[in-house]
KOLPA-15228 format. One line per 3 residues: their letters; for each residue z, x, y of C-alpha. Coordinates in steps of 0.25 Angstrom, whole numbers, plus 5000, padded with zeros to 4 digits. Layout:
<recs>
A	Z/X/Y ~ ...
</recs>
This chain:
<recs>
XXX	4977/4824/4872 ~ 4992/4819/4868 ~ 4996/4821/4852
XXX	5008/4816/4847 ~ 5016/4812/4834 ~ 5025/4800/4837
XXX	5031/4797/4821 ~ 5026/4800/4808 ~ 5030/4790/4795
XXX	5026/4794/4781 ~ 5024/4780/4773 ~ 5019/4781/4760
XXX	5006/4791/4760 ~ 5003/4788/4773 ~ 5008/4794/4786
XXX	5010/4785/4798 ~ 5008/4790/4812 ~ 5011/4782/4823
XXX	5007/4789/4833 ~ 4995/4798/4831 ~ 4986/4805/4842
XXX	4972/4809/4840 ~ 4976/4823/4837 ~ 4989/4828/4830
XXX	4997/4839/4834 ~ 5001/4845/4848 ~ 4989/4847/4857
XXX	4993/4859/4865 ~ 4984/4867/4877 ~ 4967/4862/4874
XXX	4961/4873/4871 ~ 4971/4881/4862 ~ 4963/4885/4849
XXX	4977/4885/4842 ~ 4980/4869/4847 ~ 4967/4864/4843
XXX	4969/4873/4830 ~ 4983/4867/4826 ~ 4976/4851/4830
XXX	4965/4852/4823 ~ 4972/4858/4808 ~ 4983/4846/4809
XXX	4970/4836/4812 ~ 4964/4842/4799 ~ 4975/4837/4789
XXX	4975/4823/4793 ~ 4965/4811/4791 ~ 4960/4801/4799
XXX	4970/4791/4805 ~ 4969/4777/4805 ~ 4978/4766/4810
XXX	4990/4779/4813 ~ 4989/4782/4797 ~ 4986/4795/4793
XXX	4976/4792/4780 ~ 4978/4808/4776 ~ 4987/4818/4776
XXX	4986/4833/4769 ~ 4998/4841/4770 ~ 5005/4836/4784
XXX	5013/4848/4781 ~ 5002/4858/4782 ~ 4996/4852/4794
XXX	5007/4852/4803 ~ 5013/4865/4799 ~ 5000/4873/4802
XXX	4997/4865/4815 ~ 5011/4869/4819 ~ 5009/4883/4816
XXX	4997/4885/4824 ~ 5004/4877/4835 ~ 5017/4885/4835
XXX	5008/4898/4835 ~ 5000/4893/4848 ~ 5013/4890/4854
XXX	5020/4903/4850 ~ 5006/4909/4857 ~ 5007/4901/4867
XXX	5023/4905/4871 ~ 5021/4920/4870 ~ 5009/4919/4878
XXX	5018/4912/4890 ~ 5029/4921/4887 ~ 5019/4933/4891
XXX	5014/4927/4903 ~ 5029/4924/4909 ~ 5033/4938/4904
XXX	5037/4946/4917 ~ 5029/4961/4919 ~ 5038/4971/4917
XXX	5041/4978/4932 ~ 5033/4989/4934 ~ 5039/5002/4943
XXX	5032/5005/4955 ~ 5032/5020/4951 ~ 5026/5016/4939
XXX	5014/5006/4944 ~ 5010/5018/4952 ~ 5009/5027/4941
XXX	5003/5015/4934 ~ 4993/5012/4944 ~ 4988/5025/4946
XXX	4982/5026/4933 ~ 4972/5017/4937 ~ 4969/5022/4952
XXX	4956/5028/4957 ~ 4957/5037/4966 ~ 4963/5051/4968
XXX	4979/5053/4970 ~ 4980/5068/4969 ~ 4974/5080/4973
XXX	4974/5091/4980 ~ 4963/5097/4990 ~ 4954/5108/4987
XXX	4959/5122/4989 ~ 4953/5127/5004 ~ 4945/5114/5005
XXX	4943/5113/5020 ~ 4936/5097/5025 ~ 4932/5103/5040
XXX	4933/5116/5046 ~ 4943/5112/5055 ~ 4954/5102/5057
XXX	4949/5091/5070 ~ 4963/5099/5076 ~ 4958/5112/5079
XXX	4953/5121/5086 ~ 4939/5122/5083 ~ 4937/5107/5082
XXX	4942/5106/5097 ~ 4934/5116/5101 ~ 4922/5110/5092
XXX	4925/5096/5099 ~ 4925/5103/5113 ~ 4910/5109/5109
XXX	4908/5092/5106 ~ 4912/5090/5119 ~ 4900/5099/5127
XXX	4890/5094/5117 ~ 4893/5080/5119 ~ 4893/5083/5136
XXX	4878/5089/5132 ~ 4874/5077/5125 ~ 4880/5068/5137
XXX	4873/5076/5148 ~ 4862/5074/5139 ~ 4859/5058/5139
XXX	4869/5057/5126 ~ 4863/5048/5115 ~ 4857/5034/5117
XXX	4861/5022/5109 ~ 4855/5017/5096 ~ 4848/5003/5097
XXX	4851/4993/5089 ~ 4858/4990/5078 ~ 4852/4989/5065
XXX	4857/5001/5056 ~ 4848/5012/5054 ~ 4845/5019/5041
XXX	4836/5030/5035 ~ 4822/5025/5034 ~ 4822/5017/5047
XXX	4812/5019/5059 ~ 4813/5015/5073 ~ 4817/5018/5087
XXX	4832/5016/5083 ~ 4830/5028/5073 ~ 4825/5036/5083
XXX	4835/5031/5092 ~ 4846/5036/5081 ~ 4839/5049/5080
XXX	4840/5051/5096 ~ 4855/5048/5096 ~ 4859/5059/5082
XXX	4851/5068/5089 ~ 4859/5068/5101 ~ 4871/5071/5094
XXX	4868/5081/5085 ~ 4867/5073/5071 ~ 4850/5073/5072
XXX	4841/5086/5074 ~ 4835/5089/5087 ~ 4821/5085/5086
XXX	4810/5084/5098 ~ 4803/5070/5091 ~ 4811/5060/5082
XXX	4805/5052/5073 ~ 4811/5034/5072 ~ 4813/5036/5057
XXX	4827/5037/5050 ~ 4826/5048/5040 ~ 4832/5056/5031
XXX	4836/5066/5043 ~ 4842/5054/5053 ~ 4850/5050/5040
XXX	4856/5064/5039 ~ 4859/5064/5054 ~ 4865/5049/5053
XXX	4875/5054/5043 ~ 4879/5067/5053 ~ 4883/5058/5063
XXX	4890/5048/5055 ~ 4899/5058/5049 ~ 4901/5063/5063
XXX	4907/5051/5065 ~ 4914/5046/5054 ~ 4905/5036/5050
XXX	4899/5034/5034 ~ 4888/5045/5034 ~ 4877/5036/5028
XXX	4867/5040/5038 ~ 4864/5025/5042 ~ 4866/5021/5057
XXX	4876/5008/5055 ~ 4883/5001/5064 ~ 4895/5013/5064
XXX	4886/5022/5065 ~ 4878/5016/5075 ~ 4890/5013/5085
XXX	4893/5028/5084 ~ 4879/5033/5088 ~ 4878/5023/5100
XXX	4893/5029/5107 ~ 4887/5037/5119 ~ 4888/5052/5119
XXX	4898/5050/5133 ~ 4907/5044/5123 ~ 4906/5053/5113
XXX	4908/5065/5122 ~ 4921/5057/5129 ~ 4925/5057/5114
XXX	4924/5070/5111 ~ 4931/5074/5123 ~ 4943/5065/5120
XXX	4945/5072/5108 ~ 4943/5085/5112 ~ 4957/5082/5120
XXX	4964/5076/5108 ~ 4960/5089/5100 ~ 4964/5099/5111
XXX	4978/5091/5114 ~ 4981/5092/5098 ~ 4978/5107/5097
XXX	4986/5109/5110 ~ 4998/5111/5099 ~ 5000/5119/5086
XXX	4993/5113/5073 ~ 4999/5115/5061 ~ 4993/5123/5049
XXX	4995/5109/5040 ~ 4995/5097/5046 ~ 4985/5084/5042
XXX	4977/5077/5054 ~ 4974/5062/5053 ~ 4962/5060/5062
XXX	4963/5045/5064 ~ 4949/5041/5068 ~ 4943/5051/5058
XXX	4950/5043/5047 ~ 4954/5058/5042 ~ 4964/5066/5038
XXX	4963/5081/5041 ~ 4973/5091/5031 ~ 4973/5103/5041
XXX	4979/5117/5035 ~ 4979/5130/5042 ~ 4968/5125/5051
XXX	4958/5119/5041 ~ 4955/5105/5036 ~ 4961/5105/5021
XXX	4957/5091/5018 ~ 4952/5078/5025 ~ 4956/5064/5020
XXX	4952/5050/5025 ~ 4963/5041/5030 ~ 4963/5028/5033
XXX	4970/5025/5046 ~ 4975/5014/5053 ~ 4965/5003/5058
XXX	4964/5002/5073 ~ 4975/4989/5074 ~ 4986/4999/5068
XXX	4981/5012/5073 ~ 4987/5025/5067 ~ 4995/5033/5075
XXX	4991/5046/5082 ~ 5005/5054/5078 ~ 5007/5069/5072
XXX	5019/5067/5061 ~ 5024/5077/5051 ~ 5020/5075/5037
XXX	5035/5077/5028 ~ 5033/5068/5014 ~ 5024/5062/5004
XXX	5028/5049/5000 ~ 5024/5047/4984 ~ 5022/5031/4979
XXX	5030/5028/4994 ~ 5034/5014/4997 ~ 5029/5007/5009
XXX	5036/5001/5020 ~ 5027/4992/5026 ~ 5028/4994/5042
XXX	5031/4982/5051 ~ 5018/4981/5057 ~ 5012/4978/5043
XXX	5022/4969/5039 ~ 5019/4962/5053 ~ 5005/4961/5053
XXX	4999/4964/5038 ~ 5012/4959/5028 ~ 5018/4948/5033
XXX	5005/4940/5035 ~ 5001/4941/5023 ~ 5016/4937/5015
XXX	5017/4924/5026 ~ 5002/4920/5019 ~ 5010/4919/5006
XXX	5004/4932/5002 ~ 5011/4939/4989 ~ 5011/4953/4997
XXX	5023/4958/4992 ~ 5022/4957/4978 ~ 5007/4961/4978
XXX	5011/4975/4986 ~ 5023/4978/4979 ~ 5031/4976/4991
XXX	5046/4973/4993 ~ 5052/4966/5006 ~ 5067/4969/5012
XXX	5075/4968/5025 ~ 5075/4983/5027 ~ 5067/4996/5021
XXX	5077/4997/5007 ~ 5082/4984/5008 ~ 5083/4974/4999
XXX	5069/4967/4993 ~ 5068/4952/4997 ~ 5062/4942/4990
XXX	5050/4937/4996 ~ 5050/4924/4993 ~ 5062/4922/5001
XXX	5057/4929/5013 ~ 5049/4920/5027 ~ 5036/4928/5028
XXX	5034/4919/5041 ~ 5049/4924/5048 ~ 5050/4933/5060
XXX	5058/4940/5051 ~ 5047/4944/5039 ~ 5043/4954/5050
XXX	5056/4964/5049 ~ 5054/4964/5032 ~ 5052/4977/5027
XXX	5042/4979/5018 ~ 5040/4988/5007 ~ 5028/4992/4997
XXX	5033/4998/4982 ~ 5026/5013/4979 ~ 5012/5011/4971
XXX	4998/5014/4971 ~ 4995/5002/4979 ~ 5006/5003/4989
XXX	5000/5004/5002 ~ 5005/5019/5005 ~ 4997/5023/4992
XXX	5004/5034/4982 ~ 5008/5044/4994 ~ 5014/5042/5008
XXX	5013/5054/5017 ~ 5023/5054/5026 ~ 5025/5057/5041
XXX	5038/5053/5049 ~ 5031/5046/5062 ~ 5035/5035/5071
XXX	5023/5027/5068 ~ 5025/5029/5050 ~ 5013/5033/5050
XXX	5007/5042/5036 ~ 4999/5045/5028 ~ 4997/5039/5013
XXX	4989/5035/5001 ~ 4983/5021/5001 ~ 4978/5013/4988
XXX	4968/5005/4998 ~ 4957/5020/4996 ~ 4945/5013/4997
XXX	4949/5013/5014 ~ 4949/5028/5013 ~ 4935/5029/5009
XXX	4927/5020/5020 ~ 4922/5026/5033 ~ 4931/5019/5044
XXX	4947/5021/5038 ~ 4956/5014/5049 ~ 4962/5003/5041
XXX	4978/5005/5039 ~ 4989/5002/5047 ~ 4994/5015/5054
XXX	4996/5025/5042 ~ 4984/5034/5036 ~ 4980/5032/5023
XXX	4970/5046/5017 ~ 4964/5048/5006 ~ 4969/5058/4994
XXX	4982/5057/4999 ~ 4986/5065/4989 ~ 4979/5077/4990
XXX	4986/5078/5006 ~ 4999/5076/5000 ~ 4998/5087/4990
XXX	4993/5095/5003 ~ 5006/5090/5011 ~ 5015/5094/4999
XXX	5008/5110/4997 ~ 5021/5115/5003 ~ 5031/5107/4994
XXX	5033/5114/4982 ~ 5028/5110/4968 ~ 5018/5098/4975
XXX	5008/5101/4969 ~ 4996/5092/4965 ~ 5002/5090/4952
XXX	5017/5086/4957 ~ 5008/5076/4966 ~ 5000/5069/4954
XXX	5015/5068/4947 ~ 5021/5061/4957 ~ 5009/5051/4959
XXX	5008/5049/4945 ~ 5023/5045/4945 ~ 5022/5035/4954
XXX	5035/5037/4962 ~ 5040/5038/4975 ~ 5040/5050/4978
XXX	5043/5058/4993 ~ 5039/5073/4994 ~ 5045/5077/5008
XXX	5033/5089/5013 ~ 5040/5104/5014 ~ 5031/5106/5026
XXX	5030/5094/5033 ~ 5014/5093/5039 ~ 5011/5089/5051
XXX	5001/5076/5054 ~ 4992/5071/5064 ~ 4988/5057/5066
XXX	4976/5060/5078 ~ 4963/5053/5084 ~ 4952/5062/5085
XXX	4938/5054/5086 ~ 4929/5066/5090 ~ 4929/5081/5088
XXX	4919/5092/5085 ~ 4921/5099/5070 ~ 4918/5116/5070
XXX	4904/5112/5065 ~ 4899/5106/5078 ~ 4900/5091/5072
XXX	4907/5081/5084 ~ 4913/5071/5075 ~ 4919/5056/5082
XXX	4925/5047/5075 ~ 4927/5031/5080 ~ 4939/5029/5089
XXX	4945/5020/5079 ~ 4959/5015/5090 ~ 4950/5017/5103
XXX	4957/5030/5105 ~ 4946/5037/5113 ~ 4946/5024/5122
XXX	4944/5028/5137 ~ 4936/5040/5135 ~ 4932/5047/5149
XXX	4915/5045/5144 ~ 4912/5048/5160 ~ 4920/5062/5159
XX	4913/5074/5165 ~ 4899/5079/5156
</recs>
């Protein structure tokens, strides 16, 4: 609707407008209680119009200065409203966000382990699990000589309160292998004691103990005892090479299939952590490394092959990457920052960019970086993605090892550096700064593949051969 005033002549008592609308005043946005206010008060003082003459008037005056007013209100509203909206955030320090952002975070980012708290008897490197796994070795040849187990039919999952041939089946096959008691007569029902034997062999092979025979679980049963025995020898090699040299009283131990971190010390297993490793298309690497700094809030330079195959993609879709991770782009590590907008996703040249994430919570490195000088810049280190530290299978990063209370390894790493205590550790998260601690006593790591061996207690544990690792085993090897 279009208002307008085009001349106003006072004759007489009478006030002539030429040009009148249907309503008077400034009709501004529909829907503002204010507008409709301010029309409907100066339509109250005037009387009906006939033939463009306004029959009567009270106090013009009044009428258009109280419009105005609720008018210039609205607008003075209006303006600091916009005003608001345009205003820029104030920046925000990196160090400062972190400290921020912690406040509202979930989990745990300190700690310390439990004074003597041993996870295992003994470390997967050590004497008495070699000679344990070597025991595996003449049992398995036993069950072998024996017939070995037969296969499970079918395919349907079996759960407590099932009958049928397949449980009996099923019962047959634990029985084999230790997990069922030896009994002369079985019965084709799934209870209460089949569950509990279920759940034994599943946590033998790291499978979710929930005493249901899924497909994972299912697949495990059905490898032949041949294979099992092939595997267990081919372990038993890979344990006796690594004990052929001195261990160290301190070192960690990342089992790569077990998706575990062992913290040995003086021989005992001091703590166990899961660790997400590097998914089979960017398998981590088998190396041993020393451990020499902690890295506090570090920044991270994004490798190549990540730019190559994960960055890059993404930015040439038109992806707002950068700004969303907090990332800065340059020439050269410590170069100047370029401006995006100005740079050609699609050039050969986008490929040699070095990439850089700012320190945070959500930086893909965590809060902590543990260091390890090795041709392959491979670590360990925090992640803000723990949900993947918490399911069954854990190969999903892109080389580098990401465990679960970091924290709580890093005050272990830093016992021999003075004044590292827990508290000194909780400080410097809560401040939220880079911040590198170089270790006193450097700890040696191990990055191995170890997909069966035998615990002190008799337990034979295999784990699934995640890179095709144990491929080529001799199965037709001497019994």
């Amino acid at each position: 609707m279009k208002s307008s005033f085009a001349e106003i002549r006072i004759t007489g008592r009478k006030i002539i407008i030429p040009a009148v609308t249907a309503m008077l005043g400034i009709v501004f946005a529909a829907g503002n209680a204010d507008v409709r206010a301010a029309q409907n008060y100066s339509q109250s003082f005037f009387g009906p119009v006939e033939n463009g003459i306004v029959k009567k008037v009270r106090s013009r005056s009044k009428t258009y200065s109280r419009g105005a007013a609720l008018r210039k209100s609205m607008a003075r509203r209006n303006f600091a409203a916009k005003k608001q909206v345009q205003k820029k955030k104030p920046k925000v320090s990196a160090h400062r966000l972190a400290a921020r952002n912690l406040k509202g975070m979930k989990r745990a980012f300190v700690g310390t382990y439990a004074p003597g708290s041993v996870a295992a008897a003994a470390p997967v490197f050590s004497r008495a699990t070699m000679d344990s796994t070597r025991s595996a070795v003449t049992r398995y040849e036993a069950i072998v000589r024996a017939g070995g187990w037969k296969r499970i039919s079918g395919r349907k999952v079996l759960k407590r309160g099932d009958v049928g041939e397949r449980t009996a089946q099923l019962k047959q096959r634990l029985m084999r292998s230790g997990d069922y008691p030896l009994a002369q007569t079985i019965t084709n029902a799934f209870d209460e004691e089949t569950e509990k034997a279920v759940k034994r062999f599943q946590k033998r092979h790291g499978l979710k103990a929930d005493g249901t025979v899924g497909g994972k679980t299912l697949k495990a049963m059905n490898v032949s005892a041949v294979r099992r025995l092939a595997q267990l020898r081919l372990n038993l090699t890979r344990l006796e090479a690594k004990l052929q040299t001195r261990l160290p009283a301190r070192y960690v131990m990342v089992n790569i299939p077990d998706y575990k971190v062992e913290v040995v010390e003086n021989g005992k297993v001091r703590a166990k952590h899961n660790v997400v490793v590097g998914r089979p298309s960017r398998q981590t690497n088998i190396i041993t490394a020393k451990i020499t700094q902690t890295n506090f809030y570090p920044y991270w330079h994004v490798p190549q092959s990540i730019v190559i195959k994960d960055l890059l993609p993404r930015l040439r879709k038109g992806e707002n990457l950068l700004a969303k991770m907090r990332m800065q782009v340059s020439h050269k590590w410590g170069g100047k920052p370029l401006d995006p907008a100005r740079i050609d996703w699609n050039s050969p040249k986008a490929a040699s960019l070095k990439f850089r994430q700012d320190p945070g919570v959500d930086n893909a490195l965590g809060m902590l970086r543990i260091n390890m000088p090795n041709r392959h810049a491979i670590y360990l280190h925090d992640t803000p993605t723990q949900n993947l530290l918490a399911r069954q299978a854990r190969a999903f990063s892109s080389g580098c090892v990401r465990v679960k209370d970091v924290f709580k390894l890093a005050k272990w790493l830093l016992e021999k550096n003075e004044g590292w205590d827990q508290q000194r550790i909780e400080a410097t998260v809560r401040a939220g700064k880079p911040k590198t601690v170089t270790l006193k006593s450097p700890v040696t790591v191990y990055f191995d593949y170890v997909t069966a061996w035998a615990t002190p207690d008799g337990k034979v544990q295999f784990r699934h051969d995640i890179y095709s690792r144990d491929g080529g085993l001799k199965i037709a090897a001497n019994i």
